[in-house]
C-alpha positions as CSV (number, residue, x, y, z in Angstrom):
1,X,-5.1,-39.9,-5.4
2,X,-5.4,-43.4,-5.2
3,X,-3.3,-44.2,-8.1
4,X,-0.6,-41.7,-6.1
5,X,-0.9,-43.6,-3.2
6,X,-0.5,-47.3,-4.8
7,X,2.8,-45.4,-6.6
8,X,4.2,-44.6,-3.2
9,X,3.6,-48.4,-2.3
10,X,5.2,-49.3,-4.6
11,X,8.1,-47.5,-4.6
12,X,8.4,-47.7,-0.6
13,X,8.6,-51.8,-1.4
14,X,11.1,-51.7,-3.8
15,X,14.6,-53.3,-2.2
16,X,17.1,-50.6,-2.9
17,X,20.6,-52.4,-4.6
18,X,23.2,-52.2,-2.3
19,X,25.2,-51.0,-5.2
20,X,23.7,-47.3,-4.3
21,X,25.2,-47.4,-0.8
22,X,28.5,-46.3,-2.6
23,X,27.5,-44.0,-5.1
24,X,25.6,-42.5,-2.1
25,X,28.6,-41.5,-0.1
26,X,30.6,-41.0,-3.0
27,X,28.4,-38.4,-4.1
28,X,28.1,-37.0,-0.8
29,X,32.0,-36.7,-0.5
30,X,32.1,-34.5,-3.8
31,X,29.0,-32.3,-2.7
32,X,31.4,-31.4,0.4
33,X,34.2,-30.8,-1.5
34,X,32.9,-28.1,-4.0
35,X,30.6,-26.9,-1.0
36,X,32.8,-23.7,-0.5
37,X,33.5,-23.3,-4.4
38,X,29.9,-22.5,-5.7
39,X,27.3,-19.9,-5.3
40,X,23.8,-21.3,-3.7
41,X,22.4,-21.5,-7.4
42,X,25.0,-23.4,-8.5
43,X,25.0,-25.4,-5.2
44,X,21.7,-26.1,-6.2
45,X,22.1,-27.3,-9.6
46,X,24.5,-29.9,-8.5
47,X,22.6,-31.3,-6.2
48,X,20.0,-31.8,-8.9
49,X,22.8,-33.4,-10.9
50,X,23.6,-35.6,-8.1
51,X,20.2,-36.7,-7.3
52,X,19.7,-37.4,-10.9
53,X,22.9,-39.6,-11.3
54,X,21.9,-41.7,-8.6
55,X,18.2,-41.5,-10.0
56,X,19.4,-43.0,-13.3
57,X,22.0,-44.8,-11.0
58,X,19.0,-46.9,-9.6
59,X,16.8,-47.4,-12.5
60,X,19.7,-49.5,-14.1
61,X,20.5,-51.5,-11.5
62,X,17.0,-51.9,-9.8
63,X,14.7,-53.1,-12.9
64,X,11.4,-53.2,-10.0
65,X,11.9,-49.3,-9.8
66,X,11.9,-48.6,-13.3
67,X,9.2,-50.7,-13.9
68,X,7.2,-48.7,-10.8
69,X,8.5,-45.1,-12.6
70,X,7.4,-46.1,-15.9
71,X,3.8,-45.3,-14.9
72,X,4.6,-41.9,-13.2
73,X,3.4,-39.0,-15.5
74,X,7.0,-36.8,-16.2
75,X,7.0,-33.5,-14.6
76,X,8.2,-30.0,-15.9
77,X,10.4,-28.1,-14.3
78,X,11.0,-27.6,-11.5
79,X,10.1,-23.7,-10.4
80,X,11.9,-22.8,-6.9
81,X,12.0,-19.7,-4.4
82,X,15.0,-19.3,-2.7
83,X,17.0,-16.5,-0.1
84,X,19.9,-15.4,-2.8
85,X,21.4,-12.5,-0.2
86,X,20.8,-10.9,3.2
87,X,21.6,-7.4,4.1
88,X,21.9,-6.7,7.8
89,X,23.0,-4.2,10.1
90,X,22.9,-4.7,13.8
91,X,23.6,-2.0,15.8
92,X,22.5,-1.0,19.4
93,X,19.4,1.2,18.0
94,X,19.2,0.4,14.3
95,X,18.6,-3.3,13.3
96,X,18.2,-4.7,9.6
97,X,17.7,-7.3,7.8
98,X,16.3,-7.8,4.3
99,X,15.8,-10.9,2.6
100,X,16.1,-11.1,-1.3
101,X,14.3,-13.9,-3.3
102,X,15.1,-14.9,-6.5
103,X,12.8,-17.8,-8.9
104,X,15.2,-20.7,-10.8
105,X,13.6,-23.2,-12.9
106,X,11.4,-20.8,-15.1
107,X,11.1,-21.6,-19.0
108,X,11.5,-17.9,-19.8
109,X,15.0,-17.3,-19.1
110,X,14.8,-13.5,-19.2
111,X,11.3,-13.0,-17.4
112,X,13.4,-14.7,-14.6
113,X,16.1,-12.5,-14.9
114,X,14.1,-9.7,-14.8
115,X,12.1,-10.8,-12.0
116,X,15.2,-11.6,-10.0
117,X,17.0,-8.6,-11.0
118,X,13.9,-6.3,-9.7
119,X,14.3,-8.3,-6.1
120,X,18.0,-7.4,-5.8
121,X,18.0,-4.0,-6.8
122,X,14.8,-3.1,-4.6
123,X,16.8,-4.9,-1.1
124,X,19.9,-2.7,-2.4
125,X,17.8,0.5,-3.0
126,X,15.7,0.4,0.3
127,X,19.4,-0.8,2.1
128,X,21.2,2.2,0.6
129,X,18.0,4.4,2.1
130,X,18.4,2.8,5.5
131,X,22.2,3.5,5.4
132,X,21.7,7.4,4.6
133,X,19.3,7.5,7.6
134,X,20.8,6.0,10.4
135,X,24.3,8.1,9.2
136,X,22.1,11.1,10.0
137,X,20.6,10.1,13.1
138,X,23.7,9.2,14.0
139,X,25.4,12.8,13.4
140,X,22.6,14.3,16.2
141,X,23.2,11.0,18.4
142,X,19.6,9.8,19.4
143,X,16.8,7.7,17.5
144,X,15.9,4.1,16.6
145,X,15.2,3.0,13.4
146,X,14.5,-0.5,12.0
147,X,14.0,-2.2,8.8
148,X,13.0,-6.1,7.7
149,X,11.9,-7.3,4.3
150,X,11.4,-11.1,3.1
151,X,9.0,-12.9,1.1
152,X,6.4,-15.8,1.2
153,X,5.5,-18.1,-1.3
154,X,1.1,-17.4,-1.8
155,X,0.8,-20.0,-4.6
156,X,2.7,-22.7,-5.9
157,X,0.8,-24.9,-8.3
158,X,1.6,-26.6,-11.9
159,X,-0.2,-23.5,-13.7
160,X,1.2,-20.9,-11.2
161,X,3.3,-19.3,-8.8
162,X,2.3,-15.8,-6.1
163,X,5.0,-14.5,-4.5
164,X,4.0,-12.0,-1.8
165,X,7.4,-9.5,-0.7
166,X,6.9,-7.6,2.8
167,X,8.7,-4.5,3.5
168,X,8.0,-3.8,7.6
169,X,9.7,-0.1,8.2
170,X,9.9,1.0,12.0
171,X,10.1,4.4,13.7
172,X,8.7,4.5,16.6
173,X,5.6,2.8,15.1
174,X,6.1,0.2,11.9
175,X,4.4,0.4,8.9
176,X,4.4,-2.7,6.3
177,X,3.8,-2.8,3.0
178,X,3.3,-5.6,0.4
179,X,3.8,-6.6,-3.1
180,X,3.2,-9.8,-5.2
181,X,3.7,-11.0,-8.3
182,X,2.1,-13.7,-9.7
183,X,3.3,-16.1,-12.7
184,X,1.2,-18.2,-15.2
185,X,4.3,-21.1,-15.2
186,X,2.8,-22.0,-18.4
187,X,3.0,-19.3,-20.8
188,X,5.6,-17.5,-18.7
189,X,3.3,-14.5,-18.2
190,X,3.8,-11.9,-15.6
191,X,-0.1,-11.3,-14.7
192,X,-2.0,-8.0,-13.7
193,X,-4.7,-7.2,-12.2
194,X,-6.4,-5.0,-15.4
195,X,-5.0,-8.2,-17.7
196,X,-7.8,-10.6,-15.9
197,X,-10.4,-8.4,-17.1
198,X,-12.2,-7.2,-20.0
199,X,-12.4,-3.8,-19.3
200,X,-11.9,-1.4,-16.1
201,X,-15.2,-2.6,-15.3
202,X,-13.7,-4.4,-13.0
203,X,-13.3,-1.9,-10.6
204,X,-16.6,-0.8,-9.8
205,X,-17.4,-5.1,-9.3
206,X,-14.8,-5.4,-6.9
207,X,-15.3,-2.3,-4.7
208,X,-18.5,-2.5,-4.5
209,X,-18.8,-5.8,-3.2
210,X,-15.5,-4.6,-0.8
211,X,-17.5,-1.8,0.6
212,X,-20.4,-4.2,1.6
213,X,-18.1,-6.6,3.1
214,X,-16.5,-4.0,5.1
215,X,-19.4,-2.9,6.7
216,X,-20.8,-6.4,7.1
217,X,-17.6,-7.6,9.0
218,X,-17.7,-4.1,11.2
219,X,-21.6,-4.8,12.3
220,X,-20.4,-8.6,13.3
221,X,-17.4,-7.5,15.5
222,X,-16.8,-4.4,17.2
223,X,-13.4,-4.8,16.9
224,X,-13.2,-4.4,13.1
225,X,-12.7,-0.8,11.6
226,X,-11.9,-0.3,8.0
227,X,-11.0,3.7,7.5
228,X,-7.9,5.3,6.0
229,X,-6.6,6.4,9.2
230,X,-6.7,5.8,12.7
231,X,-9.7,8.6,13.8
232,X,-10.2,9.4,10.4
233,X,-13.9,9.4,9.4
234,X,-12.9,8.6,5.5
235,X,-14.3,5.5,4.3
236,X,-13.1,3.2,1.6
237,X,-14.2,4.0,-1.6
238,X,-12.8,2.2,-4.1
239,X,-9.6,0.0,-5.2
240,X,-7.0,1.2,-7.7
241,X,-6.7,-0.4,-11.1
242,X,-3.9,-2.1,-10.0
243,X,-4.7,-2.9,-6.4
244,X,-2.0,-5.6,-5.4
245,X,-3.5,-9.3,-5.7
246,X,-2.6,-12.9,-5.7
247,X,-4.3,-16.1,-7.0
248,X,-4.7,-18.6,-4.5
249,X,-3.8,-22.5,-5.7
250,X,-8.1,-22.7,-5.6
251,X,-8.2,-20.3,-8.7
252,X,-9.7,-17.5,-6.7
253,X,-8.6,-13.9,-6.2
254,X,-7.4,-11.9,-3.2
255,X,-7.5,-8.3,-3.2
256,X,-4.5,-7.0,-0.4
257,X,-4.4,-3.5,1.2
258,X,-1.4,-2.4,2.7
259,X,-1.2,-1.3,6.5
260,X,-3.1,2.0,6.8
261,X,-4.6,1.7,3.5
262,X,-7.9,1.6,4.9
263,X,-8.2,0.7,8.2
264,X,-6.0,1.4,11.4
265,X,-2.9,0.4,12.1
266,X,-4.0,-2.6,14.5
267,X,-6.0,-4.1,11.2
268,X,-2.0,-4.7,9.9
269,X,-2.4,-5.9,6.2
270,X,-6.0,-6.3,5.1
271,X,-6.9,-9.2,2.8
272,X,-10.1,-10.0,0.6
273,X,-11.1,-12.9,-1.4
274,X,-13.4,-12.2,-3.7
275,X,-16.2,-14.4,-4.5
276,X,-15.7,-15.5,-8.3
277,X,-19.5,-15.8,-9.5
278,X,-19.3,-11.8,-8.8
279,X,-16.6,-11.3,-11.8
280,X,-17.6,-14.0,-14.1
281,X,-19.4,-11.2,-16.4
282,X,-16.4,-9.3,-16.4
283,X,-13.6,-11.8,-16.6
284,X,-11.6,-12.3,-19.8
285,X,-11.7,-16.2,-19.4
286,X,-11.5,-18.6,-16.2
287,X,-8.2,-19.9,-17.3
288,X,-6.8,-18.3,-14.2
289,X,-10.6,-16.9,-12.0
290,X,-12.9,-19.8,-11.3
């Protein structure tokens, strides 16, 4: 951190040429100029371009800056979320609006693809659905219906990257549901939940320390149920092999139940992180659990 912070000095000290002034506004001229002619991926990759032109732009003329770089360690690439399309409807009694992500920067070119191509065709799919239903409502004139996805970035590190996609569908009542994936940046592995571990073993670990923390949290406050249903007397029993989960940027793991999953609608989406000494025995390695 120190050795961060001394870099920053340094660089904040450096006298910028006035030679960049120019290359500056002559860069910003083209960006406006091709604004309206590229796709937001695209816009994005020339912005990059620019940024490095006047990157390399400054390192030649500014021999204090290069010197100050020289002891930066090089980075790899850079992994990014970004909105790629929005599909809305706004009408008097049906609203929606879902939000599609899609990753640029990864090595694996077609884990990417993939990735992005499961994002676009889910929004369409679940849009299509939405679509169909209001037609219908529409044909006996009453109801209300409402639909929103999007997507938050869990984790971000070097090693990895958790994205968590919310899909909040209301009738009367909503109900949301989530998803995640989460991406060793390294290896350019898409990661399970059953790939962490050595065996299904797992399972029994995981719920059985859930079950105790349930009812631990539900003797502390009054307001805290965890059943299936609201007035249901069904408790949780155990999590699926392939519960949805992040990794947090801390190495540890976070079990996610959807709303009504097991507790009442008021709980909304329930989250859990799991204490790591508890799966240590069961773990296939800490490159990822710690």
């Amino acid at each position: 951190m120190k050795q961060i912070n001394k870099l920053k000095k340094e660089y904040d000290d450096i006298e910028i040429p006035s030679e960049l002034d120019e290359m500056v506004k002559q860069s910003i001229k083209r960006a406006k100029a091709t604004k309206k002619k590229h796709s937001p991926l695209k816009q994005w990759s020339i912005g990059v371009a620019a940024a490095s032109a006047l990157f390399i732009g400054s390192v030649n003329v500014s021999p204090a800056l290069a010197q100050s770089m020289a002891n930066v360690p090089v980075l790899g690439a850079i992994v990014e979320v970004f909105t790629v399309q929005t599909l809305t409807m706004d009408k008097e009694t049906y609203q929606a609006e879902l939000k599609t992500p899609a990753i640029t920067g990864l090595e694996d070119e077609g884990l990417q693809a993939s990735l992005n191509e499961k994002y676009t065709e889910e929004n369409k799919e679940l849009f299509k659905q939405f679509k169909e239903e209001v037609a219908d409502m529409e044909e006996v004139g009453a109801g209300h219906l409402g639909i929103d996805t999007g997507y938050e970035v869990k984790t971000d590190t070097e090693q990895m990257l958790s994205i968590a996609r919310y899909y909040v569908n209301t009738v009367g009542s909503s109900s949301t549901t989530m998803k995640y994936d989460t991406i060793d940046k390294h290896n350019n592995i898409l990661i399970s939940l059953p790939s962490l571990f050595k065996d299904d073993s797992y399972i029994e670990v995981i719920s059985s320390y859930l079950t105790k923390e349930m009812k631990q949290q539900m003797a502390d406050d009054e307001n805290i149920s965890y059943f299936a249903f609201d007035g249901s007397n069904l408790e949780f029993m155990t999590i699926q092999a392939d519960q949805d989960f992040y990794i947090t940027a801390d190495h540890k793991l976070v079990i996610s139940f959807d709303k009504y999953e097991v507790a009442p609608g008021y709980m909304g989406i329930v989250t859990f992180e799991i204490p790591s000494d508890i799966l240590s025995d069961v773990l296939v390695g800490d490159t990822y659990i710690r």
